[in-house]
C-alpha positions as CSV (number, residue, x, y, z in Angstrom):
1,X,19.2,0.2,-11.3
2,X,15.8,-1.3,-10.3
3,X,15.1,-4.0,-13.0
4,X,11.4,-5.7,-13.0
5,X,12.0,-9.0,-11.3
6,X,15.6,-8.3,-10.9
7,X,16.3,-11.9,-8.8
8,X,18.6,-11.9,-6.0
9,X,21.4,-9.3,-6.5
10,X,23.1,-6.8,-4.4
11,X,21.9,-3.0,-4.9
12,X,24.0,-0.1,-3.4
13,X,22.3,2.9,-3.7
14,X,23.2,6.1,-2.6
15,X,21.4,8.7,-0.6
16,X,22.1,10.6,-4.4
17,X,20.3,8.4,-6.2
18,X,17.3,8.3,-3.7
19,X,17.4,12.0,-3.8
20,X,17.3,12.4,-7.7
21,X,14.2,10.0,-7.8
22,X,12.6,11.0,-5.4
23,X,13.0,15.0,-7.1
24,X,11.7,13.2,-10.0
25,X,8.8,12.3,-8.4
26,X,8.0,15.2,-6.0
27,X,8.0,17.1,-9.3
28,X,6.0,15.5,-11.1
29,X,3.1,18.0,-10.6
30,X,0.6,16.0,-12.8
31,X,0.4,13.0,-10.7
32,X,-0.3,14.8,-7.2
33,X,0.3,13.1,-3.9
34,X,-0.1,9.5,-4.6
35,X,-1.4,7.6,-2.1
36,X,0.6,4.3,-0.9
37,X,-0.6,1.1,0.6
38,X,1.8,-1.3,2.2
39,X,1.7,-5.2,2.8
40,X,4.3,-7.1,4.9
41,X,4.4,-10.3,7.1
42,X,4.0,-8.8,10.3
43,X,5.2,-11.7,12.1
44,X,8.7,-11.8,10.7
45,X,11.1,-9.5,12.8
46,X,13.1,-8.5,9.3
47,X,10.0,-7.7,7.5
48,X,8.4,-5.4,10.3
49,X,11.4,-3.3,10.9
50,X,12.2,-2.5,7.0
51,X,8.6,-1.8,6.7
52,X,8.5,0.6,9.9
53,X,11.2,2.5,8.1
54,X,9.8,2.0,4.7
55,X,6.8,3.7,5.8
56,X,8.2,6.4,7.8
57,X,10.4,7.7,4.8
58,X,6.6,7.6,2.9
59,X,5.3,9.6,5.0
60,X,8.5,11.8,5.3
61,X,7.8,12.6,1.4
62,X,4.3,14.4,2.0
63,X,4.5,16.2,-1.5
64,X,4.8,12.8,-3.5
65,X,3.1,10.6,-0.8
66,X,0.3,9.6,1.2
67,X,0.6,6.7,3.5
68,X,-3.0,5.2,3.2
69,X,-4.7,1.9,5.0
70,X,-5.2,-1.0,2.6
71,X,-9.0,-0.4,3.2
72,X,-8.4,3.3,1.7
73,X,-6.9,2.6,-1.3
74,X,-8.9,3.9,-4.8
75,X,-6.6,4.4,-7.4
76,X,-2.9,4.7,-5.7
77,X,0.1,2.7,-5.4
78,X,-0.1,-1.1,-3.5
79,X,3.8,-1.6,-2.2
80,X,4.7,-5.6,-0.7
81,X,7.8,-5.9,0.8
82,X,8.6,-8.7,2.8
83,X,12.2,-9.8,4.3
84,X,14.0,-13.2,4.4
85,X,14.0,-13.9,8.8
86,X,17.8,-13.1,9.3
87,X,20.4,-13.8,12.3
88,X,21.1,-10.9,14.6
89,X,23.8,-9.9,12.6
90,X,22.7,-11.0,9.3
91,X,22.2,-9.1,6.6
92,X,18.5,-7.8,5.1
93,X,17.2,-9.9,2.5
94,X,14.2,-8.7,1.0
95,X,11.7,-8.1,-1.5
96,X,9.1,-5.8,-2.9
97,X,6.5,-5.6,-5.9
98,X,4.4,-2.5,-6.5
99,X,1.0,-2.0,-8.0
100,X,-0.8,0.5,-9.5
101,X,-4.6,-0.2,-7.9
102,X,-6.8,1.6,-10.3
103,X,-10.4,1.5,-11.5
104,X,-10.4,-1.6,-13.9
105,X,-7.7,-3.3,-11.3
106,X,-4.0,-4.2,-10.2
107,X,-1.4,-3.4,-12.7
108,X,1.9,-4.9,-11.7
109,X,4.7,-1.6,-12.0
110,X,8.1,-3.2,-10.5
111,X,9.8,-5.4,-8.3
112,X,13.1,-6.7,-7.2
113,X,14.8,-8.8,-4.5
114,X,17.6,-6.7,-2.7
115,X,20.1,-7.1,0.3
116,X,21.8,-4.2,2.6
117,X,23.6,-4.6,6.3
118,X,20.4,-2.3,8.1
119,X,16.9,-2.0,7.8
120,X,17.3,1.8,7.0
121,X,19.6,1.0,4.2
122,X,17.1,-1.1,2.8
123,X,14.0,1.3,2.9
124,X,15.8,3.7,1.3
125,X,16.5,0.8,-1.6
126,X,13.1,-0.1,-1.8
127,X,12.1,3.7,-1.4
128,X,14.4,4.6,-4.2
129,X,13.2,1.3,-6.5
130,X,9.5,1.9,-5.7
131,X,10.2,6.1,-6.7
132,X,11.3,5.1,-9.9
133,X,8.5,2.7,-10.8
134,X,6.9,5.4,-10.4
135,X,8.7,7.9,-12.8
136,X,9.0,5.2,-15.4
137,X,5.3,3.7,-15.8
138,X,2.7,6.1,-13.3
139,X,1.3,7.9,-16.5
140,X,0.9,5.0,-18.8
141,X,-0.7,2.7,-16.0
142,X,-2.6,5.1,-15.1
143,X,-3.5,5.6,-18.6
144,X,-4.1,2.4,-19.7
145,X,-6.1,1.6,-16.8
146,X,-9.0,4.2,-17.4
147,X,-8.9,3.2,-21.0
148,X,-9.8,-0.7,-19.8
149,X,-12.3,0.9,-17.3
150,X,-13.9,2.9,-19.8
151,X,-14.3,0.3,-22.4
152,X,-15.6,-2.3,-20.0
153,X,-18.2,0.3,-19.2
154,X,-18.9,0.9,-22.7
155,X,-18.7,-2.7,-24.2
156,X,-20.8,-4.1,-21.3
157,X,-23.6,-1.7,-21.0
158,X,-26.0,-0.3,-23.3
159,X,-25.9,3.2,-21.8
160,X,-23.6,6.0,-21.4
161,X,-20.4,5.6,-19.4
162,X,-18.7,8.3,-17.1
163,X,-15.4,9.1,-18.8
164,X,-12.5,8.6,-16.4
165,X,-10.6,12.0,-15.2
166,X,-7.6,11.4,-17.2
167,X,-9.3,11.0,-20.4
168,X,-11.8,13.9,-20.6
169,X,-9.7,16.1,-22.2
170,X,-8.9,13.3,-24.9
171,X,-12.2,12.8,-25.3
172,X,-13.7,16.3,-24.8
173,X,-16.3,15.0,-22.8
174,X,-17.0,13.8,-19.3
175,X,-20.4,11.6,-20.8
176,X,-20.0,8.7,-23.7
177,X,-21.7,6.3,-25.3
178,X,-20.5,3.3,-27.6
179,X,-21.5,5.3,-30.7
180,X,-19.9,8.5,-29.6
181,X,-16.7,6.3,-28.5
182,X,-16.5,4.5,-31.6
183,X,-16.5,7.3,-33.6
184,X,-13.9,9.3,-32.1
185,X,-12.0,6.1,-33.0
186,X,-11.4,5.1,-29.8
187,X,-8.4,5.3,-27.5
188,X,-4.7,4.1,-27.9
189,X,-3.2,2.4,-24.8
């Protein structure tokens, strides 16, 4: 239901569908609590009350979420969400992309543009979208990632590189070189 760049459409989703992605992610033991950063234009009524709510259903998830401040962030989740300034009666018009902010750098995971009558409605849409960028493409981001960080290590330095978390048991070893890399035949993305 959350397409990558899905351009302006209207996306009814139900507290069901939040629920199921955000079981999917809760049980997703492997990735842990994953911490979230969270951008919006402040000064733009629309965009500060959908991210109020957007951050209090974050934090209302503690077993698949950690709200953290953008200055925290090392290898989470970057969420922007900004809203279209609306009449007093207008409906929420708003947008979100989410990152993966790892080691090697920002990964783009999903986005959409979306519209619902209240500001609770819509966290709960971008809360549901943002949960299952998260189900769909956490494990190969992540992935991926440490294999770019490792071989920029590698390829740049004529030392031995610290093998990323994810990939010491791939590698059966927490220490490589260039050589040792090369021979293992390196690593798939």
């Amino acid at each position: 239901m959350c397409q990558v760049w899905a351009f302006v459409r209207s996306v009814f989703i139900t507290r069901k569908t939040l629920a199921v992605a955000l079981v999917l992610v809760a049980s997703a033991s492997a990735w842990g609590q994953i911490k979230v950063s969270t951008i919006t234009d402040e000064s733009t009524d629309s965009s500060k009350a959908v991210m109020a709510d957007l951050r209090s259903k974050i934090v209302g998830r503690p077993k698949a979420f950690s709200l953290v401040s953008n200055n925290d962030l090392d290898g989470g989740l970057v969420v922007t969400a900004d809203c279209m300034p609306r009449k007093s009666s207008g409906a929420f018009v708003c947008f979100y992309t989410s990152h993966y902010a790892g080691l090697a750098g920002k990964t783009f995971m999903g986005g959409g543009i979306y519209v619902a009558a209240t500001s609770d409605e819509m966290a709960d849409n971008l809360l549901a979208c943002i949960a299952q960028d998260v189900v769909e493409r956490w494990d190969g981001t992540v992935r991926s990632n440490a294999i770019e960080s490792l071989e920029a290590c590698l390829f740049l330095t004529q030392s031995s590189c610290k093998v990323p978390g994810q990939l010491e048991s791939e590698l059966k070893t927490k220490i490589i070189n260039l050589s040792q890399y090369l021979q293992k035949g390196g690593l798939k993305r």
